[in-house]
LUMMARKOL-626860 format. One record per residue: x, y, z of N, C-alpha, C, CB in turn; residue in one letter; residue number from 1. Coordinates in steps of 0.05 Angstrom, whole numbers, plus 5000, padded with zeros to 4 digits. Glycine has a CB too. Layout:
REM LUMMARKOL-626860
  neast  nnorth   nup  caeast  canorth  caup  ceast  cnorth   cup  cbeast  cbnorth  cbup  code  pos
      X       Y     Z       X        Y     Z      X       Y     Z       X        Y     Z     a  NUM
...
This chain:
REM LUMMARKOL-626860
  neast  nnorth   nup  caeast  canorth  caup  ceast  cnorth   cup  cbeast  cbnorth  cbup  code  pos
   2121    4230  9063    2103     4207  9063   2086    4208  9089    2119     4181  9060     x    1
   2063    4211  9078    2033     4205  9112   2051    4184  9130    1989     4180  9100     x    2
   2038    4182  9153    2045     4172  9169   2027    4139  9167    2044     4192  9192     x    3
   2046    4116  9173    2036     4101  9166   1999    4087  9187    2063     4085  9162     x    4
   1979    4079  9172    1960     4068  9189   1960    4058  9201    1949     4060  9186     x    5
   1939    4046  9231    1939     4023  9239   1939    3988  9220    1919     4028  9255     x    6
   1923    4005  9197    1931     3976  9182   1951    3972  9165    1912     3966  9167     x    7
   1967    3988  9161    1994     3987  9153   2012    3981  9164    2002     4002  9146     x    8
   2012    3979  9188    2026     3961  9211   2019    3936  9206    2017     3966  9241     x    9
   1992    3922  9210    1977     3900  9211   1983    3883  9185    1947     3907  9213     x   10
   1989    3904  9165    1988     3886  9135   2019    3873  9139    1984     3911  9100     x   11
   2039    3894  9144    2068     3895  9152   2076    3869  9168    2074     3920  9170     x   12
   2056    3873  9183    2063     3849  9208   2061    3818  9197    2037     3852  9236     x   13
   2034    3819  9192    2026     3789  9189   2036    3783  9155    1988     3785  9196     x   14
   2042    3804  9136    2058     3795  9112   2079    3791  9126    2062     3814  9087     x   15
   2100    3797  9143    2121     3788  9143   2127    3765  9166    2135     3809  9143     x   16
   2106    3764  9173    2108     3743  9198   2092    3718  9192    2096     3756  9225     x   17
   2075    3712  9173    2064     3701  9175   2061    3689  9141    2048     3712  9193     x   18
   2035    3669  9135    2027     3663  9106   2006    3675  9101    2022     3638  9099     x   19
   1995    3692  9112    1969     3698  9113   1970    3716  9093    1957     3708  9140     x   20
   1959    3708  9059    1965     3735  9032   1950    3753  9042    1954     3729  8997     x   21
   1965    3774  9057    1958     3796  9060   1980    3820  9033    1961     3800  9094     x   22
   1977    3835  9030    1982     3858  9009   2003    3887  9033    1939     3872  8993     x   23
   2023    3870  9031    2041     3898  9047   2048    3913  9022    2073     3890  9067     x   24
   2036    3946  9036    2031     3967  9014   2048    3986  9019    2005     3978  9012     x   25
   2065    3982  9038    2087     4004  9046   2116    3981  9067    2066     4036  9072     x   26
   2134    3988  9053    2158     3976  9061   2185    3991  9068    2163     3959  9040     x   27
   2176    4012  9092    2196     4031  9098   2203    4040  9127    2189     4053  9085     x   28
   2215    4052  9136    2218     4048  9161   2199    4055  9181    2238     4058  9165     x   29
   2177    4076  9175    2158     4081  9198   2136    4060  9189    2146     4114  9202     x   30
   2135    4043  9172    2117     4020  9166   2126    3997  9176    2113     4016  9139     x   31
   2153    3994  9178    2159     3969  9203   2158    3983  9225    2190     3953  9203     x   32
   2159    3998  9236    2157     4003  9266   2134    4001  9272    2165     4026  9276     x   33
   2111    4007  9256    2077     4000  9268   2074    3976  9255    2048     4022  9259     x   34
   2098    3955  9241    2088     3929  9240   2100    3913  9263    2093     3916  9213     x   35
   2125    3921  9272    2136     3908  9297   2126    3914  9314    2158     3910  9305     x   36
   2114    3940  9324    2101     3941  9344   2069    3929  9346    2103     3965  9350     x   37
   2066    3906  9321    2034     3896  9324   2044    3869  9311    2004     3916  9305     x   38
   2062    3868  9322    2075     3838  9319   2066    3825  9340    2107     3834  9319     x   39
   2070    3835  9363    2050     3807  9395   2011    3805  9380    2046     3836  9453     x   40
   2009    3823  9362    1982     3813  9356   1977    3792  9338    1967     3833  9347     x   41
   2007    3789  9316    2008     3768  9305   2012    3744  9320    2024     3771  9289     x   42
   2026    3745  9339    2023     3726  9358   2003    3710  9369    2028     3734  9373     x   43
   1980    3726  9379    1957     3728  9389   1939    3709  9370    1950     3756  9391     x   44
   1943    3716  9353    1928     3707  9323   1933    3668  9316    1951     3731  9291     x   45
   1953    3677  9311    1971     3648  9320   1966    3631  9338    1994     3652  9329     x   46
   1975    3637  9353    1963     3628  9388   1938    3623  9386    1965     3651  9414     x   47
   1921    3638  9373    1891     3627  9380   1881    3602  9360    1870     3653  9376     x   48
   1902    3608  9333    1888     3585  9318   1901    3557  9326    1890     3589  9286     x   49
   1932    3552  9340    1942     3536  9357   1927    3526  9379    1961     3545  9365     x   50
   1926    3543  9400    1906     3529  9418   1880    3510  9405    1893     3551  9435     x   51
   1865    3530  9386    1842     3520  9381   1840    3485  9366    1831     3542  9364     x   52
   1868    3487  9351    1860     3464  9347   1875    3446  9359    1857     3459  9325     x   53
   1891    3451  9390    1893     3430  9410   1868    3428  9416    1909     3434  9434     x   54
   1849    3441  9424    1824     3449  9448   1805    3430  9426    1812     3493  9455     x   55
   1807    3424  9407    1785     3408  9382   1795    3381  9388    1789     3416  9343     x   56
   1815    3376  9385    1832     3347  9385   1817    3332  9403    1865     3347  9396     x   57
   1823    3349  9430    1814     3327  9455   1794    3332  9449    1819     3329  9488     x   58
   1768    3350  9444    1744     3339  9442   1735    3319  9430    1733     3352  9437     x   59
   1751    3316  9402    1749     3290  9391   1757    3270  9407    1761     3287  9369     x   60
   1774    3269  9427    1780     3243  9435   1804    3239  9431    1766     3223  9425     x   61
   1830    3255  9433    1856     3254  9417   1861    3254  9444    1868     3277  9394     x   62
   1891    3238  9452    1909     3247  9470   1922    3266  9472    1921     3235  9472     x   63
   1935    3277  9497    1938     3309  9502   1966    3303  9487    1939     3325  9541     x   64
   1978    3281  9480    2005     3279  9463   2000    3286  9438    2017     3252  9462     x   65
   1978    3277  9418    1976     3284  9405   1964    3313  9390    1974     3269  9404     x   66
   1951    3326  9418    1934     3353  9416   1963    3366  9413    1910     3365  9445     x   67
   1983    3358  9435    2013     3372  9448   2021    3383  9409    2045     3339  9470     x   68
   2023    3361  9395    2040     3355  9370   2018    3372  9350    2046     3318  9364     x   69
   1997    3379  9345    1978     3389  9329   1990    3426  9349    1937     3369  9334     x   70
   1982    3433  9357    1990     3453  9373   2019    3458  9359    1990     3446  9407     x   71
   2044    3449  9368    2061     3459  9349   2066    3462  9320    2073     3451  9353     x   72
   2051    3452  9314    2055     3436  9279   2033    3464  9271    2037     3388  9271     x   73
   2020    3480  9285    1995     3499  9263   2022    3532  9262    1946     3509  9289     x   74
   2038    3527  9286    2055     3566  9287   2080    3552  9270    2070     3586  9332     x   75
   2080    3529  9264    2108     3519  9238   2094    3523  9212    2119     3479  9238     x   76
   2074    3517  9218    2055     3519  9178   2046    3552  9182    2010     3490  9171     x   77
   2032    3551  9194    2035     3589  9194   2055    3602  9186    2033     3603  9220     x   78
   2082    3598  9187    2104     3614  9181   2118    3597  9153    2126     3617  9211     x   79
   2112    3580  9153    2124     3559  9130   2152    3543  9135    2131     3576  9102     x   80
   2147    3548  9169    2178     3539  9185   2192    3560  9186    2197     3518  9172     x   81
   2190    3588  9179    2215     3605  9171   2222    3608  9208    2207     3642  9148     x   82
   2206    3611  9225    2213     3610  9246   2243    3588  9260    2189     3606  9252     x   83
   2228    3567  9246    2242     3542  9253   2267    3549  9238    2226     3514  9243     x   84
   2263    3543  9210    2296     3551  9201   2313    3576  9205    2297     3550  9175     x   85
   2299    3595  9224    2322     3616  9229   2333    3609  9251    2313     3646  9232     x   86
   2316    3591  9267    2329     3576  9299   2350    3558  9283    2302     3551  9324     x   87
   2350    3545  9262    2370     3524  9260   2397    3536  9248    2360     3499  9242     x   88
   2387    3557  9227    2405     3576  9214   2419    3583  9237    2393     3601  9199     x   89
   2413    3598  9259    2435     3610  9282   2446    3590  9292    2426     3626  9306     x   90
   2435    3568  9295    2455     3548  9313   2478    3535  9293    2435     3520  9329     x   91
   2473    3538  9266    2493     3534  9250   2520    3550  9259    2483     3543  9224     x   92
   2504    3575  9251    2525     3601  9249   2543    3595  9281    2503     3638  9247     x   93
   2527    3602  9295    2544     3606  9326   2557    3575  9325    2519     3613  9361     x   94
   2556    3553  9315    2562     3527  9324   2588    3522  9303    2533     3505  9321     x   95
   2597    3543  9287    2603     3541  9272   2630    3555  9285    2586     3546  9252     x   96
   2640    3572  9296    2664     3585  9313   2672    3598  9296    2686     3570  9327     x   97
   2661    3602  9267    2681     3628  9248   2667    3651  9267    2673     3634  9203     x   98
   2681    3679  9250    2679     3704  9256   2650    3709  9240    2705     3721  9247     x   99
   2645    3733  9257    2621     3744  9238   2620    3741  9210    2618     3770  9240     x  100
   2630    3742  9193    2624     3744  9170   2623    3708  9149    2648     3768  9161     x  101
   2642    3691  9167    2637     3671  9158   2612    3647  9173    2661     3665  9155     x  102
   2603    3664  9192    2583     3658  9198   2563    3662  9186    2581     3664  9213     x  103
   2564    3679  9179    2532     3696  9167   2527    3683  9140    2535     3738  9159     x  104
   2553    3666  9127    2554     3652  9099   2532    3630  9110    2590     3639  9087     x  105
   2549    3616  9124    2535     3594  9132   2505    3590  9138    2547     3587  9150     x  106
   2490    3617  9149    2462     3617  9161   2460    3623  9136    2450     3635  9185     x  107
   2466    3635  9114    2457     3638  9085   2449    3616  9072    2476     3648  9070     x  108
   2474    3591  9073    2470     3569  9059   2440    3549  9062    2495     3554  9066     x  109
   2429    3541  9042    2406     3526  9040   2402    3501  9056    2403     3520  9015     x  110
   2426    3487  9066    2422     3463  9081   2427    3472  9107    2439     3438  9073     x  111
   2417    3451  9121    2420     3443  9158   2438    3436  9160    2405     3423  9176     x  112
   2458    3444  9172    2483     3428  9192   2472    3412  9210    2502     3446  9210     x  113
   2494    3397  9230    2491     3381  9249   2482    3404  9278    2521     3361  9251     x  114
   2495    3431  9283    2479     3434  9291   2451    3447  9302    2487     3431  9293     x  115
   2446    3449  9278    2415     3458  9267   2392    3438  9270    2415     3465  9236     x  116
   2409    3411  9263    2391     3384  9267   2381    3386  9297    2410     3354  9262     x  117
   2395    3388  9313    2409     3371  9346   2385    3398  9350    2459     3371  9363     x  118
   2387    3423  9345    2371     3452  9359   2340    3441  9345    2387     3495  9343     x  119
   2339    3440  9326    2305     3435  9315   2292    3409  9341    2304     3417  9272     x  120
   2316    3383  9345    2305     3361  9356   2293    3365  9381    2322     3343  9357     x  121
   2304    3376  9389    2314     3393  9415   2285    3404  9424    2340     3421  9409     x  122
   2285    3430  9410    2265     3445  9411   2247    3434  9404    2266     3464  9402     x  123
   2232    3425  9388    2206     3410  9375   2195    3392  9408    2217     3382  9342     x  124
   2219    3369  9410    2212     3357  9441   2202    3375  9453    2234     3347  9458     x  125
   2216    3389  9462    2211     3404  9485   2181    3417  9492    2230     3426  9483     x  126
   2174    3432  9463    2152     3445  9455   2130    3421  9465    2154     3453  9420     x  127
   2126    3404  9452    2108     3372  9451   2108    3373  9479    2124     3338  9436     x  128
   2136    3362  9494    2129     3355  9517   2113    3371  9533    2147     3349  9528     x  129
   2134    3398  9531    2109     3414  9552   2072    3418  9557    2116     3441  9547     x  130
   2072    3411  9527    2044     3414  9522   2023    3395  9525    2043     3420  9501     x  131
   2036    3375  9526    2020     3350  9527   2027    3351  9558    2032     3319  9506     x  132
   2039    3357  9572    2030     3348  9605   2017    3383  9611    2068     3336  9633     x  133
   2005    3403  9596    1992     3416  9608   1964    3413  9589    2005     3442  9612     x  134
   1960    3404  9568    1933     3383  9566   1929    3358  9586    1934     3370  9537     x  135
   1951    3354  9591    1940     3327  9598   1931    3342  9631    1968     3294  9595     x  136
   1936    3362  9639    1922     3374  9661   1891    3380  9664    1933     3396  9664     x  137
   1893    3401  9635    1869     3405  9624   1872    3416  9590    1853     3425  9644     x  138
   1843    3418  9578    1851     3436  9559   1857    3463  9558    1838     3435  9545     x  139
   1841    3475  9578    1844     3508  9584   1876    3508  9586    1826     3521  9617     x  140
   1887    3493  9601    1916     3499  9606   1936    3503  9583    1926     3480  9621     x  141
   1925    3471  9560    1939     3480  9547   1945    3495  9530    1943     3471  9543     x  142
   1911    3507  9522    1906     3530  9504   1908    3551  9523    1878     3530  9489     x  143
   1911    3558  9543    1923     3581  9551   1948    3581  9544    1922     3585  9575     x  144
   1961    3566  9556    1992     3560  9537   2007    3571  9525    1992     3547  9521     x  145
   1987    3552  9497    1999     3573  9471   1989    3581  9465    2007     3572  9450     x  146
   1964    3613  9470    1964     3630  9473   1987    3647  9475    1952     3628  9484     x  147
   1994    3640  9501    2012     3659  9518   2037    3657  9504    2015     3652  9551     x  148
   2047    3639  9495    2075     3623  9481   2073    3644  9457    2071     3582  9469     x  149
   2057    3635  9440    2055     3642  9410   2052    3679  9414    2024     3623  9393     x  150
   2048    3691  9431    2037     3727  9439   2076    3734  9445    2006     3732  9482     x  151
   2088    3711  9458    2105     3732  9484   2135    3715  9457    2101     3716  9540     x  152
   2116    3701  9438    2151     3694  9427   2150    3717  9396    2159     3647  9415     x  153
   2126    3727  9394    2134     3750  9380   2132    3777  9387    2124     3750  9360     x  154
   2125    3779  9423    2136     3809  9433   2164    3811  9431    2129     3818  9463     x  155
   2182    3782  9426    2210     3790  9424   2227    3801  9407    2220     3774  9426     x  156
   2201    3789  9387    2215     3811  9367   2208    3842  9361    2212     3800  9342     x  157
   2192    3846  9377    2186     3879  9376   2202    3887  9392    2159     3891  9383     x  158
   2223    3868  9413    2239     3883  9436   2257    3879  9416    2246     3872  9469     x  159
   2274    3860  9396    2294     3851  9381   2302    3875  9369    2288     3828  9363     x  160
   2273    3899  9359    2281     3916  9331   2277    3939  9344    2263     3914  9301     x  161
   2286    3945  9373    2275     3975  9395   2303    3997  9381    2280     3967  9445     x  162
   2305    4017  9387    2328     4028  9379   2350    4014  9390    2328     4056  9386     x  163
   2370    4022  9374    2396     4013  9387   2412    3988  9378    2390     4008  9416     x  164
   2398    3959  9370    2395     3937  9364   2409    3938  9328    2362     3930  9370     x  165
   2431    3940  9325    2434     3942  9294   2437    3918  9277    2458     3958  9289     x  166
   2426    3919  9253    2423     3902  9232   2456    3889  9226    2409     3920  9206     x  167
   2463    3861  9214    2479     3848  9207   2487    3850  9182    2473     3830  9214     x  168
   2463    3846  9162    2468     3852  9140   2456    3883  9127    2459     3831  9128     x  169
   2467    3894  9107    2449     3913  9099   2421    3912  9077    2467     3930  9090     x  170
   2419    3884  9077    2391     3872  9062   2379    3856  9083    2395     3850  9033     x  171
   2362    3847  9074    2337     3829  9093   2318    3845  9112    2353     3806  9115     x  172
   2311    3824  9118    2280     3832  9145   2292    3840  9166    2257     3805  9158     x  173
   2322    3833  9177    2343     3852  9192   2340    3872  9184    2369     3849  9190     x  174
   2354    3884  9170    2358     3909  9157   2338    3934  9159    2360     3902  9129     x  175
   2316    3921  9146    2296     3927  9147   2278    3940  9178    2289     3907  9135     x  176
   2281    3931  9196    2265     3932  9221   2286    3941  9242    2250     3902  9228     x  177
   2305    3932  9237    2332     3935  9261   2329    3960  9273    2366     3935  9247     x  178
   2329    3972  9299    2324     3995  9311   2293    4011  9303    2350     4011  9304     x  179
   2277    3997  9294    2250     4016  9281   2242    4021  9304    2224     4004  9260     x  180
   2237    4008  9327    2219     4009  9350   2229    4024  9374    2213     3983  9359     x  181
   2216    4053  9379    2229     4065  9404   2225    4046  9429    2217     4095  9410     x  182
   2251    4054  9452    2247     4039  9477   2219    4038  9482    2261     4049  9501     x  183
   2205    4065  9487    2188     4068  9502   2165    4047  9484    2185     4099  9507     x  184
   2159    4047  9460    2139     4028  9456   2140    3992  9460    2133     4034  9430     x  185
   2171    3996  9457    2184     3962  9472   2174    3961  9498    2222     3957  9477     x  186
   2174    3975  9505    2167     3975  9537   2141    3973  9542    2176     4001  9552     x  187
   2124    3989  9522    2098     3984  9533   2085    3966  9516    2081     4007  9536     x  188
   2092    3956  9495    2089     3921  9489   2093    3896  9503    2105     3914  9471     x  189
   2120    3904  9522    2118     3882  9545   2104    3888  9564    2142     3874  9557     x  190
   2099    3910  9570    2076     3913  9595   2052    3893  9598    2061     3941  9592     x  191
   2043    3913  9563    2005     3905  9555   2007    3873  9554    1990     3921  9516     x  192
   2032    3853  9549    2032     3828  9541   2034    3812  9573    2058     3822  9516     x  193
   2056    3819  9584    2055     3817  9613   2027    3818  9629    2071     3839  9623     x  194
   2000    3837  9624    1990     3850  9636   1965    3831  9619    1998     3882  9637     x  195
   1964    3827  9601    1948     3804  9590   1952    3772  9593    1950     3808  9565     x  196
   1973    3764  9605    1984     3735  9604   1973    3741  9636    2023     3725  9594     x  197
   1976    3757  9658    1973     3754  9679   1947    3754  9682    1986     3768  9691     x  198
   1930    3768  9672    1897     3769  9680   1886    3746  9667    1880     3798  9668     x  199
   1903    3722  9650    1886     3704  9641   1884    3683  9665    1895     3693  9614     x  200
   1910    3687  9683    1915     3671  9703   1893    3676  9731    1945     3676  9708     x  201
   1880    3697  9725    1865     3702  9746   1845    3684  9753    1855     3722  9743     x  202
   1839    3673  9739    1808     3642  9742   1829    3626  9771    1803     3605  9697     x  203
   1854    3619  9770    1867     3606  9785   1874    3612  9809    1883     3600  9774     x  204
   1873    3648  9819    1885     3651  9843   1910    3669  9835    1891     3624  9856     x  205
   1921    3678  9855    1945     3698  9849   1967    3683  9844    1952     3719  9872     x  206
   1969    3641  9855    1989     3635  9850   2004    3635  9815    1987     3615  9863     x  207
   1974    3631  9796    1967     3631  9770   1978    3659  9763    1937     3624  9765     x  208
   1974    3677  9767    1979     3704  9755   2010    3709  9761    1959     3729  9768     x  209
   2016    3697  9780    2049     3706  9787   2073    3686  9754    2061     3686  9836     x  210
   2052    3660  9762    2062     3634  9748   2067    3650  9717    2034     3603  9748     x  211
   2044    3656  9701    2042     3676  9676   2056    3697  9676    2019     3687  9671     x  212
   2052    3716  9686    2082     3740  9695   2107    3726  9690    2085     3750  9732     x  213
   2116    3706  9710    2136     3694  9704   2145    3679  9685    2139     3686  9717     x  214
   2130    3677  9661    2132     3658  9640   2141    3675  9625    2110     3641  9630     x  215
   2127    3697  9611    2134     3717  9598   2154    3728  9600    2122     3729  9599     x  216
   2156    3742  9632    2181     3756  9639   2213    3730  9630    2177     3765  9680     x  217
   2206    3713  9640    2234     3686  9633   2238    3692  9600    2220     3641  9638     x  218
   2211    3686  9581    2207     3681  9560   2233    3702  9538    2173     3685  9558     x  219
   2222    3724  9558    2241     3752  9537   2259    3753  9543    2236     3782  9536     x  220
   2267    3744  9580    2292     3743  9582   2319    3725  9572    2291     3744  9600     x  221
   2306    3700  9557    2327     3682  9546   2322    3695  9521    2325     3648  9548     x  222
   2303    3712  9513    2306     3719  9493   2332    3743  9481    2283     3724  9491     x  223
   2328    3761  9511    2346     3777  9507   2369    3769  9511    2343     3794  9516     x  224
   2384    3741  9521    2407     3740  9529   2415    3722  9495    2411     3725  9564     x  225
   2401    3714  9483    2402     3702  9459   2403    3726  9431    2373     3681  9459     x  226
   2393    3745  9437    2390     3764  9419   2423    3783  9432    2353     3782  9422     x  227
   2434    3791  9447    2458     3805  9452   2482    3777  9447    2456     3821  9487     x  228
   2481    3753  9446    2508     3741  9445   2504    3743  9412    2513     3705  9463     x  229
   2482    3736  9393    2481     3735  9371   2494    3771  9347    2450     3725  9372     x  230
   2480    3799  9368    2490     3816  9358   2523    3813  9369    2473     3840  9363     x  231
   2538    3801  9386    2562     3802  9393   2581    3774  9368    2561     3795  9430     x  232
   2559    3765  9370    2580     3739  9342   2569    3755  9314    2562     3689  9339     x  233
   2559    3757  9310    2539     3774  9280   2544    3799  9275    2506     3778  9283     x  234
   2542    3821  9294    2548     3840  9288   2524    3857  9294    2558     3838  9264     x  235
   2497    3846  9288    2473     3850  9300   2451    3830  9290    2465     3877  9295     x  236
   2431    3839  9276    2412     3825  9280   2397    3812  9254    2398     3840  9295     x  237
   2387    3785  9231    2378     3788  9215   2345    3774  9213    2397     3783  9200     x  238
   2334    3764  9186    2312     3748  9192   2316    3716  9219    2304     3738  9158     x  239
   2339    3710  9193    2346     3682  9216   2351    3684  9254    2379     3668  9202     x  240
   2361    3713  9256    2360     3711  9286   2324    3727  9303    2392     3733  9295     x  241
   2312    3730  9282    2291     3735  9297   2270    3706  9295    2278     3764  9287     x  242
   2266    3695  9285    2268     3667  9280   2278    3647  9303    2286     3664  9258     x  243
   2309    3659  9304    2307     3640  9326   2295    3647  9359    2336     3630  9328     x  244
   2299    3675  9355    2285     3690  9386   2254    3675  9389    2278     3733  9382     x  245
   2246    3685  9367    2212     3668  9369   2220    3634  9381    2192     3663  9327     x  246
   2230    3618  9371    2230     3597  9370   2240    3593  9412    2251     3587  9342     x  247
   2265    3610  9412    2267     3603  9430   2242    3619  9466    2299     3606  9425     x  248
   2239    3640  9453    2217     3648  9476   2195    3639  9468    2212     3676  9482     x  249
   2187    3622  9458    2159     3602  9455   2170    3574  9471    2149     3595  9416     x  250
   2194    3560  9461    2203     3538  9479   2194    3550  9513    2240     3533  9473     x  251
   2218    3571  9519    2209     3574  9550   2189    3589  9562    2228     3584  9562     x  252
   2179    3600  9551    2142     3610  9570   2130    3581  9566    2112     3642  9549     x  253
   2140    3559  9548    2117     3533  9547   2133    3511  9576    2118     3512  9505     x  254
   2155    3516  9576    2176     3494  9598   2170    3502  9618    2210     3494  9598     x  255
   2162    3546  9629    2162     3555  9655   2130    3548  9661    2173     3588  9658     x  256
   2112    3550  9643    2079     3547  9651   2083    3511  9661    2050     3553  9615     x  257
   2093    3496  9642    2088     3465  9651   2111    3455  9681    2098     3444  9619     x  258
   2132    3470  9680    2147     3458  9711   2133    3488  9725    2194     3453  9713     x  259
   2112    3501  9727    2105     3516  9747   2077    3503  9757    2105     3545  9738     x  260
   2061    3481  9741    2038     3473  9739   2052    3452  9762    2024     3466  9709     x  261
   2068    3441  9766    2076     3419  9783   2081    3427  9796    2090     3403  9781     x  262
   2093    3450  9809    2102     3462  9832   2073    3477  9848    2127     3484  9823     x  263
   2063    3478  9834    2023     3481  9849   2018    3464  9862    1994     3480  9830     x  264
């Protein structure tokens, strides 16, 4: 089989990441690896139609609370929540103290536990808050934001599926992607994303570019300490835990940009 396109990545990516009816025309292992590795572009994508319609709100005259709440509410309808419910699915599972396997029932099952509730409430706040006190700074801030949020919470999952990283189940979007991505292109996905979040900060001064660096770099790192306790309770990795990686490295590049904006 040819080697897969650049848009066979692209179709890969945003069919599986996103609602956008795109037509994925190949579903095999060198077709997820050029779709995970053009997964921070789905991001990007995201991020831009988020910001944009914070950055509309206030022009209308909206409070940065409510731009904050429009901003989260467009990367939940973009995915159809699947993001959201793979964050609540894991906090089931891990909240749940069985062993791997009766865990993995439970992130299966169709309803929310208690604590899946308590992780959505949680996170949603958090998301809002941060955003509304970096609108309420400016708009650039907060559409830089989520930009940067919505780019660096799906480079995690191109670090999530690098070699090495093994699948939980032997079906799903786990299965599927688990180890597709050599180190070396993990690596230079966090670079180019790193290396893009920092030059947006440049309008501000070097304190701005360090601030961005550091959002990202935090962002992957709770990501990665969330992605190794999950392959240690699980076994490795499935849809619902990349789900929750997104969820949770979009919470913190949005918490490190808004308590770094106060420390300026």
């Amino acid at each position: 089989m040819p080697r897969p396109t650049p848009a066979d990545g692209l179709r890969f990516a945003f069919g599986t990441l996103t609602v956008v009816p795109v037509r994925v025309r190949r579903w095999d292992r060198e077709a997820a690896r050029a779709g995970m590795l053009c997964a921070p572009l789905v991001g990007l994508a995201v991020g831009l139609a988020a910001a944009a319609t914070g950055a509309a709100l206030l022009a209308l005259g909206a409070s940065p609370l409510l731009a904050a709440v429009a901003t989260v509410a467009v990367p939940a309808a973009g995915t159809r929540g699947l993001h959201l419910d793979g964050l609540a699915d894991i906090a089931d599972g891990l909240g749940s103290g069985k062993p791997a396997e009766g865990a993995l029932r439970v992130m299966k099952q169709s309803d929310i536990g208690p604590f899946g509730v308590i992780t959505l409430v949680l996170v949603l706040f958090a998301q809002v808050a941060a955003l509304s006190e970096l609108y309420d700074e400016s708009w650039a801030h907060g559409a830089t934001a989520a930009l940067i949020a919505a780019t660096t919470a799906r480079l995690a999952l191109t670090l999530a599926a690098r070699t090495g990283v093994p699948p939980a189940r032997p079906e799903g979007l786990g299965a599927a992607v688990a180890g597709t991505v050599p180190t070396r292109g993990a690596v230079a996905a966090l670079v180019a994303v790193t290396v893009a979040a920092a030059a947006a900060g440049l309008p501000g001064g070097a304190p701005r570019v360090v601030h961005h660096t550091a959002a990202v770099l935090l962002g992957c790192a709770a990501a990665g300490l969330l992605l190794r306790h999950c392959v240690r309770r699980f076994g490795g990795i499935t849809g619902d835990v990349f789900g929750g990686l997104a969820e949770t490295t979009a919470t913190t590049v949005l918490l490190v940009l808004a308590l770094g904006h106060h420390a300026q």
